[in-house]
C-alpha positions as CSV (number, residue, x, y, z in Angstrom):
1,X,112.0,92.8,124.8
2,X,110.8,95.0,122.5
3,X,109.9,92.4,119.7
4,X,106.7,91.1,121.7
5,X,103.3,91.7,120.6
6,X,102.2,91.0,117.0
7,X,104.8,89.7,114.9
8,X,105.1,91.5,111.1
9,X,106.2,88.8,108.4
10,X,107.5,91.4,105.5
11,X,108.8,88.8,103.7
12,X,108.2,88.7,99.6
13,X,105.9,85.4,100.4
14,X,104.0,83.8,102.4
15,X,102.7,87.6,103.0
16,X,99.9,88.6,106.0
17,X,97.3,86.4,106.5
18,X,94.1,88.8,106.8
19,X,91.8,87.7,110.4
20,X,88.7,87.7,107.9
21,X,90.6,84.9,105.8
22,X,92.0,83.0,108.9
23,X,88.4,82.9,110.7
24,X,86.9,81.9,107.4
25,X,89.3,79.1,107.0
26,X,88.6,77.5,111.2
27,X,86.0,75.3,110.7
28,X,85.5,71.6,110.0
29,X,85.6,70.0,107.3
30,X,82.5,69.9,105.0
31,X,80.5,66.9,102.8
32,X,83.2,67.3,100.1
33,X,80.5,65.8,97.6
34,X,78.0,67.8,97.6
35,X,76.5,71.4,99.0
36,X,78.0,74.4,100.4
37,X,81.5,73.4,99.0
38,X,80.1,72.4,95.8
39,X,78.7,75.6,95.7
40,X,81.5,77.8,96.6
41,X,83.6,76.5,94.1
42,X,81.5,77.7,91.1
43,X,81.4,81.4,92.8
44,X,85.8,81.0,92.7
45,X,86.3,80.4,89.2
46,X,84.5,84.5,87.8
47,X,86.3,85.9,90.9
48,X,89.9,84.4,89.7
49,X,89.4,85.4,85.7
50,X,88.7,88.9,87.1
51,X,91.6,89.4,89.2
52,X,93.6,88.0,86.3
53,X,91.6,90.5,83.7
54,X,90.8,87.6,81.3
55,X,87.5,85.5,80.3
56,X,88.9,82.7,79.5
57,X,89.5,79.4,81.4
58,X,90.6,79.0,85.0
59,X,91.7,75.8,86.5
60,X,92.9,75.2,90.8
61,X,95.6,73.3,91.8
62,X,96.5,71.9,95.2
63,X,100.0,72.9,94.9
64,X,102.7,75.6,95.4
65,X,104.0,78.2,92.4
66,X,106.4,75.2,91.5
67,X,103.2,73.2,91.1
68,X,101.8,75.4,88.4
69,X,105.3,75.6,86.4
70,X,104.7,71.9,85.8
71,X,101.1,72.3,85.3
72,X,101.7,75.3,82.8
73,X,104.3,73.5,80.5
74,X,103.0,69.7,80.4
75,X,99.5,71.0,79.2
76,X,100.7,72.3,76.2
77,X,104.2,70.6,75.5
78,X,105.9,67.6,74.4
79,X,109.3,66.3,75.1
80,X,111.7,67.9,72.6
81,X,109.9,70.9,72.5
82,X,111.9,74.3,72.9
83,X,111.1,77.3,75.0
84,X,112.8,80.7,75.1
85,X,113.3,82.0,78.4
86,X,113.7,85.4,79.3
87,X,115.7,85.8,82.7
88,X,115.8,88.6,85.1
89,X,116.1,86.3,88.2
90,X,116.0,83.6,90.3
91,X,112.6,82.4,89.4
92,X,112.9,82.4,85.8
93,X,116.1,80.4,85.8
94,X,113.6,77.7,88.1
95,X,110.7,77.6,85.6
96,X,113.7,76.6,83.0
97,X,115.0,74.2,85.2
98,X,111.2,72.8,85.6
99,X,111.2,72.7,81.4
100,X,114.5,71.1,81.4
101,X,114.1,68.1,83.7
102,X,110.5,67.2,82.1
103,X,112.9,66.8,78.6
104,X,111.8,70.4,76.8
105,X,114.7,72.0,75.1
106,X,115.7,75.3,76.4
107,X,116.9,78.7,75.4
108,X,117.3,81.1,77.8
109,X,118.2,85.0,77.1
110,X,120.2,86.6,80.3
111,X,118.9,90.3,81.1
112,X,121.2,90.4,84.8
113,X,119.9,90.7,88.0
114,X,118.5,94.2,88.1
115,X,116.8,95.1,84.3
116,X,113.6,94.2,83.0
117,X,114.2,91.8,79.8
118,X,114.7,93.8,76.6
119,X,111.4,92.7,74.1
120,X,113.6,93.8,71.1
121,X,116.2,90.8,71.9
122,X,113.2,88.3,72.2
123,X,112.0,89.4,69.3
124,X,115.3,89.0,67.9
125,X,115.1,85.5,68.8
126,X,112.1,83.9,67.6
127,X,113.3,85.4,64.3
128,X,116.2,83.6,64.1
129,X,113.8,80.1,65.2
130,X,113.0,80.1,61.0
131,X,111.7,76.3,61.8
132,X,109.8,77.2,64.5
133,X,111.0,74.9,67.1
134,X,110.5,77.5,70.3
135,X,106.5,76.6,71.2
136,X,106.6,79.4,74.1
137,X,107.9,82.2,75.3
138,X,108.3,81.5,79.7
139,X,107.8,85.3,80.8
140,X,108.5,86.0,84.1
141,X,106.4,89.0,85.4
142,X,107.9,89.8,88.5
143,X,110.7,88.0,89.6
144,X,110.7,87.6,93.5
145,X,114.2,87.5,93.8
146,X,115.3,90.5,92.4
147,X,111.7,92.3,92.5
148,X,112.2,93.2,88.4
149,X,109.0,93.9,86.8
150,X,108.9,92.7,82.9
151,X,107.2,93.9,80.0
152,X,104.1,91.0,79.5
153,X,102.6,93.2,76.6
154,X,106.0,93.8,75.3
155,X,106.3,90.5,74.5
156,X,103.6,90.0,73.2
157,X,104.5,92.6,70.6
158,X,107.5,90.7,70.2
159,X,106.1,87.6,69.5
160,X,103.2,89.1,66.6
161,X,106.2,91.2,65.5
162,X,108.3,88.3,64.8
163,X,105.3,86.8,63.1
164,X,105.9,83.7,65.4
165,X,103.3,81.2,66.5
166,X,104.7,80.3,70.1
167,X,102.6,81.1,73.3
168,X,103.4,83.5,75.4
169,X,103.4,82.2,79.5
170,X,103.7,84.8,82.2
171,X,104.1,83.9,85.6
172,X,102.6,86.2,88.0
173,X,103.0,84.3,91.2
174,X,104.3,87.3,92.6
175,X,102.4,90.3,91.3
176,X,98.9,88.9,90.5
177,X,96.6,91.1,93.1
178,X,99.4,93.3,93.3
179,X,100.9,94.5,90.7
180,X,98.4,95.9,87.1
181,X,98.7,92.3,84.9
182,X,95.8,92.3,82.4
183,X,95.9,88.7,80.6
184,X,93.7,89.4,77.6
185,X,94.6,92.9,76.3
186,X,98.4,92.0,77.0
187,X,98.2,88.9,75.4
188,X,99.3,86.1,77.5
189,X,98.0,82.8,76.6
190,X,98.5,81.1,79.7
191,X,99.2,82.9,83.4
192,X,99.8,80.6,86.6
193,X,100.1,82.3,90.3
194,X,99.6,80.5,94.1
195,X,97.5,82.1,96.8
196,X,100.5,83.1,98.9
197,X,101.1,86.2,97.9
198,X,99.0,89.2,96.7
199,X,95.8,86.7,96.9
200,X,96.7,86.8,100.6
201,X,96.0,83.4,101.4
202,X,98.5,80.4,103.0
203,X,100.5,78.4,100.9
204,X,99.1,75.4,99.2
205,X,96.8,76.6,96.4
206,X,98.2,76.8,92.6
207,X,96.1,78.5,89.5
208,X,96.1,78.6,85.8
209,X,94.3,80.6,83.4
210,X,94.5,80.0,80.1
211,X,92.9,81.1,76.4
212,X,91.4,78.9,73.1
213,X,95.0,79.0,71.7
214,X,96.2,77.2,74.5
215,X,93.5,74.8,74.7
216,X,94.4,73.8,71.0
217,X,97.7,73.1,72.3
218,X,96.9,70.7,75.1
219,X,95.0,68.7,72.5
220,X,98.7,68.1,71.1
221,X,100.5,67.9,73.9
222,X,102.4,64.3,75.3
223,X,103.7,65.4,78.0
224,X,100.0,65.8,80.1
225,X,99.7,63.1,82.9
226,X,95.9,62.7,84.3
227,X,97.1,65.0,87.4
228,X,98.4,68.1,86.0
229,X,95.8,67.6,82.7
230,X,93.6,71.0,83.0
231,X,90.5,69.8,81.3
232,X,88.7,67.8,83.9
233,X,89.7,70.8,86.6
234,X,88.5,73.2,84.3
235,X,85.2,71.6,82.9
236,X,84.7,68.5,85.7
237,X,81.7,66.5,84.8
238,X,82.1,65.6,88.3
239,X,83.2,67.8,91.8
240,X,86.2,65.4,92.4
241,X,87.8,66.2,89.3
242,X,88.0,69.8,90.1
243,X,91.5,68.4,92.5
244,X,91.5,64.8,91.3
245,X,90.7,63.8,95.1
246,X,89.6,65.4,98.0
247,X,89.0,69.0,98.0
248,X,91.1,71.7,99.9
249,X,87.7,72.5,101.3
250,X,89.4,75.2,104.1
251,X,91.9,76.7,101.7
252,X,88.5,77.3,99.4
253,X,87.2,79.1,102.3
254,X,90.1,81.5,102.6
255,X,90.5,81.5,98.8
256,X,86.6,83.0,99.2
257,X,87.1,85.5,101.5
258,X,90.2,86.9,100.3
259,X,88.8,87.2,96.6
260,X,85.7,89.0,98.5
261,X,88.4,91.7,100.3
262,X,90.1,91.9,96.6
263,X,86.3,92.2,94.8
264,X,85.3,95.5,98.1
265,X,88.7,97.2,97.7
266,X,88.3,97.4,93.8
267,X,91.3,95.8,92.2
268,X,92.6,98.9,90.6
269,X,92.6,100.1,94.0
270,X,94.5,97.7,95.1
271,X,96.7,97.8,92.1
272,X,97.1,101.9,93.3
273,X,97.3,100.8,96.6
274,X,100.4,98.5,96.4
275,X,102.1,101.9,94.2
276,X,101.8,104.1,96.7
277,X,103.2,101.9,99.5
278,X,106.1,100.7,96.9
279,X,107.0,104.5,96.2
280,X,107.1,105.0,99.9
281,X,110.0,102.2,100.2
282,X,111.6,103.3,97.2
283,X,112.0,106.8,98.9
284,X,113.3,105.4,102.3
285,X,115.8,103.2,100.0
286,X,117.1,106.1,98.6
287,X,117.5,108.2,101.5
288,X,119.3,105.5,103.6
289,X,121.3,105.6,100.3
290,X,122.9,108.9,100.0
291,X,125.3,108.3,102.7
292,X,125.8,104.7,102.6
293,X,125.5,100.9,100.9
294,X,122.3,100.3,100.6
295,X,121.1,100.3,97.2
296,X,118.0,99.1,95.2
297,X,118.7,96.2,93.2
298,X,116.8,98.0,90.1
299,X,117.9,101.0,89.4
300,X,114.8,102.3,86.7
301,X,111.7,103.1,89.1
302,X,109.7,102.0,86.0
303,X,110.9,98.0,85.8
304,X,110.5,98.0,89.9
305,X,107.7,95.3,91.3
306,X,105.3,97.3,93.5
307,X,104.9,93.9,95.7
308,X,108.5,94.0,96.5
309,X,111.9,95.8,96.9
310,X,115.2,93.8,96.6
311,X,118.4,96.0,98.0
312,X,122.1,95.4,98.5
313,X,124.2,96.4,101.4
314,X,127.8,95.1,102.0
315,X,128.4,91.3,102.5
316,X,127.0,90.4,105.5
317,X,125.5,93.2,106.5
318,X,122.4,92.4,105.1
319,X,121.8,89.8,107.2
320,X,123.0,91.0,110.1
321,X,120.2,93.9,109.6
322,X,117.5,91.2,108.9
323,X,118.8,89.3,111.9
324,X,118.3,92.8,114.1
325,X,114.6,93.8,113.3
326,X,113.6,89.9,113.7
327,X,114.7,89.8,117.2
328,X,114.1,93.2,118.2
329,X,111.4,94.9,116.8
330,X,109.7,91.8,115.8
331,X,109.9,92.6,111.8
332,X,111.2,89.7,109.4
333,X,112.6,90.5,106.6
334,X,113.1,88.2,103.2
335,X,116.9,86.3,102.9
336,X,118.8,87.3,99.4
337,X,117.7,85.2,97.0
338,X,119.7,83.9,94.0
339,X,122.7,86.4,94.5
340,X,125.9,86.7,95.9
341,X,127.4,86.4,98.1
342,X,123.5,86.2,99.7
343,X,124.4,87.8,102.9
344,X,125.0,91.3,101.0
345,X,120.9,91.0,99.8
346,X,117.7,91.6,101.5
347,X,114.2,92.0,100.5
348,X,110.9,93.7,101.6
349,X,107.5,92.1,100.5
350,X,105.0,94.6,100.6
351,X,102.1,92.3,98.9
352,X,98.8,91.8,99.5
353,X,97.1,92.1,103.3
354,X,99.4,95.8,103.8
355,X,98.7,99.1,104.4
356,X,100.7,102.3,105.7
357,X,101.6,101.8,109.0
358,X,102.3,98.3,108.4
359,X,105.3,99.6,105.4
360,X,105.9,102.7,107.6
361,X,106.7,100.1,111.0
362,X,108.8,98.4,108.9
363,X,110.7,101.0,107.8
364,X,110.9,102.5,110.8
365,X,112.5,99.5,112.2
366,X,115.0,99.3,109.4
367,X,116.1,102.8,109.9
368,X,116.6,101.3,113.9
369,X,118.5,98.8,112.7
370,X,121.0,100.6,110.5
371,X,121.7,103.0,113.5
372,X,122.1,100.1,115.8
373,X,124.5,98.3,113.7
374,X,126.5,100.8,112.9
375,X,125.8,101.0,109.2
376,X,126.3,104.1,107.5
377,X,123.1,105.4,105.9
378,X,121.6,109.0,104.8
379,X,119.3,110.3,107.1
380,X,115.5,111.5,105.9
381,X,114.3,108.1,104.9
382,X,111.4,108.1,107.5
383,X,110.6,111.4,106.3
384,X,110.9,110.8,102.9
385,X,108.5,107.6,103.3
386,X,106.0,109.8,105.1
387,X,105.4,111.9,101.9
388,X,104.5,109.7,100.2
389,X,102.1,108.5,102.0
390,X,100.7,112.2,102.8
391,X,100.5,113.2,98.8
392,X,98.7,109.7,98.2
């Protein structure tokens, strides 16, 4: 009963849909060869380098964060290659499981479930590589699993520190447009992200950026098929070769409009935006904390994603709580992902199309949920949320 009306999806991806973006996107399908399409694609390619801070080169995928994994690593690999991966997740174990079944060699450095990883041990690492066999570093920025937020810069440092040639790859597929990523003055050399998260669009478009040194690589790379091969999407001496086939001519439309929301806000206010909200959750976290389970999965505020919160309760509870909001107040909330046992792990996405009341509803109907189940908690959370949001 009391979960009709307008349905909240606070899950860490596919976040809100804005009305501007859906109403942009309902309409039939354009001449995909020439015109208004044609057009609107040159506009996307300025607006995504700026919401990734970087002037280099910018290439669309139809295609899921998955999608630009493969994209990122056949561009400027070849079979027998090594990368290092840093892993603070779910997600970064998949991009190494990406590089391993396309015949790359990989090393992977463990950091748990709940820290950032440490620079110094990476670092560490492509000293010891004295042949130079690791070709780049697979950074995970914000691992949607566990909501860990890594040092991009930091390993940057690591890698001129080390005095090591290998690229540095940061996926931001869940913090880019939420979450401060700079691509340039933190040195990544490639960055991927999709369009289902802080670019608050549906599923179904994937993007890389990436700078000269990368484009050297892809000139040695063997591992390139005509698909995935950036250079035609990136400077097509024809329209088709932006996607190799049809355009995603509504999904460009939504693309468009959200990058015009991101480009009115100002992106550092979004970035300030999505802080503020995150600190309100963190507070309610806590709270519900002091006289119960539920924990945040990262303990140091400062390695916390501000696009989502990952927290623990007891097995099962977790999703009996997410279970609860769904079907009575109408709030979903994200499965555990990657941990165990999975029922002891929720997750709140807080990305992209939200704002107060939508983080302060949700909490709300957490704080229901916990009193309806039974779950021990500390009381104050709601008031401790709404602070917050009053100091902003």
């Amino acid at each position: 009963m009391l979960a009709q009306g307008r349905s909240y999806l606070a899950i860490p991806g596919p976040s809100v849909v804005p009305d501007r973006v859906l109403r942009a996107m309902h309409r039939a399908s354009p001449d995909i060869y020439e015109g208004e399409i044609v057009d609107l694609t040159a506009t996307l390619i300025p607006s995504l380098r700026a919401v990734a801070a970087t002037r280099h080169k910018a290439a669309i995928y139809i295609g899921n964060g998955h999608a630009a994994w493969e994209a990122s690593l056949v561009n400027v690999l070849s079979r027998g290659d090594r990368v290092l991966v840093p892993l603070c997740g779910h997600f970064g174990r998949g991009w190494a499981g990406v590089a391993q079944g396309l015949g790359l060699e990989v090393e992977t450095i463990d950091f748990g479930p709940s820290a950032p990883f440490d620079p110094a041990r990476i670092e560490a690492a492509l000293r010891a590589d004295r042949d130079r066999r690791i070709k780049a570093v697979l950074a995970v920025h914000v691992d949607t699993s566990t909501s860990v937020r890594s040092d991009i810069a930091g390993a940057r440092a690591a890698l001129d520190a080390a005095g090591h040639p290998a690229l540095l790859m940061a996926d931001c597929v869940a913090s880019l447009g939420c979450d401060r990523f700079e691509m340039d003055a933190w040195g990544a050399d490639v960055t991927l992200a999709a369009s289902q998260k802080g670019l608050m669009c549906p599923p179904g478009l994937a993007f890389l950026w990436f700078n000269d040194r990368a484009a050297q690589a892809r000139a040695r790379a063997s591992l390139v098929t005509p698909y995935w091969d950036w250079v035609g999407r990136a400077d097509p001496d024809a329209f088709w070769r932006h996607w190799f086939g049809t355009a995603p001519a509504q999904a460009l439309y939504g693309l468009r409009e959200a990058l015009d929301m991101i480009e009115e806000e100002g992106l550092t206010n979004v970035w300030a935006r999505h802080a503020t909200l995150a600190r309100a959750v963190w507070a309610a976290a806590e709270a519900w904390g002091q006289g119960g389970p539920l924990r945040l999965n990262v303990p140091d505020p400062q390695a916390r994603s501000h696009a989502i919160t990952a927290l623990g309760l007891g097995e099962g509870q977790a999703d009996a709580l997410r279970r609860w909001t769904k079907a009575t107040t109408g709030v979903t909330l994200g499965i555990g992902l990657g941990r165990e046992p999975a029922s002891a792990f929720f997750r709140i996405g807080h990305m992209g199309h939200v704002n107060a009341h939508m983080v302060l509803g949700a909490l709300a109907s957490l704080d229901a949920g916990l009193k309806a189940l039974a779950i021990p908690h500390g009381d104050g959370a709601l008031d401790a949320a709404a602070r917050v949001v009053a100091g902003a």
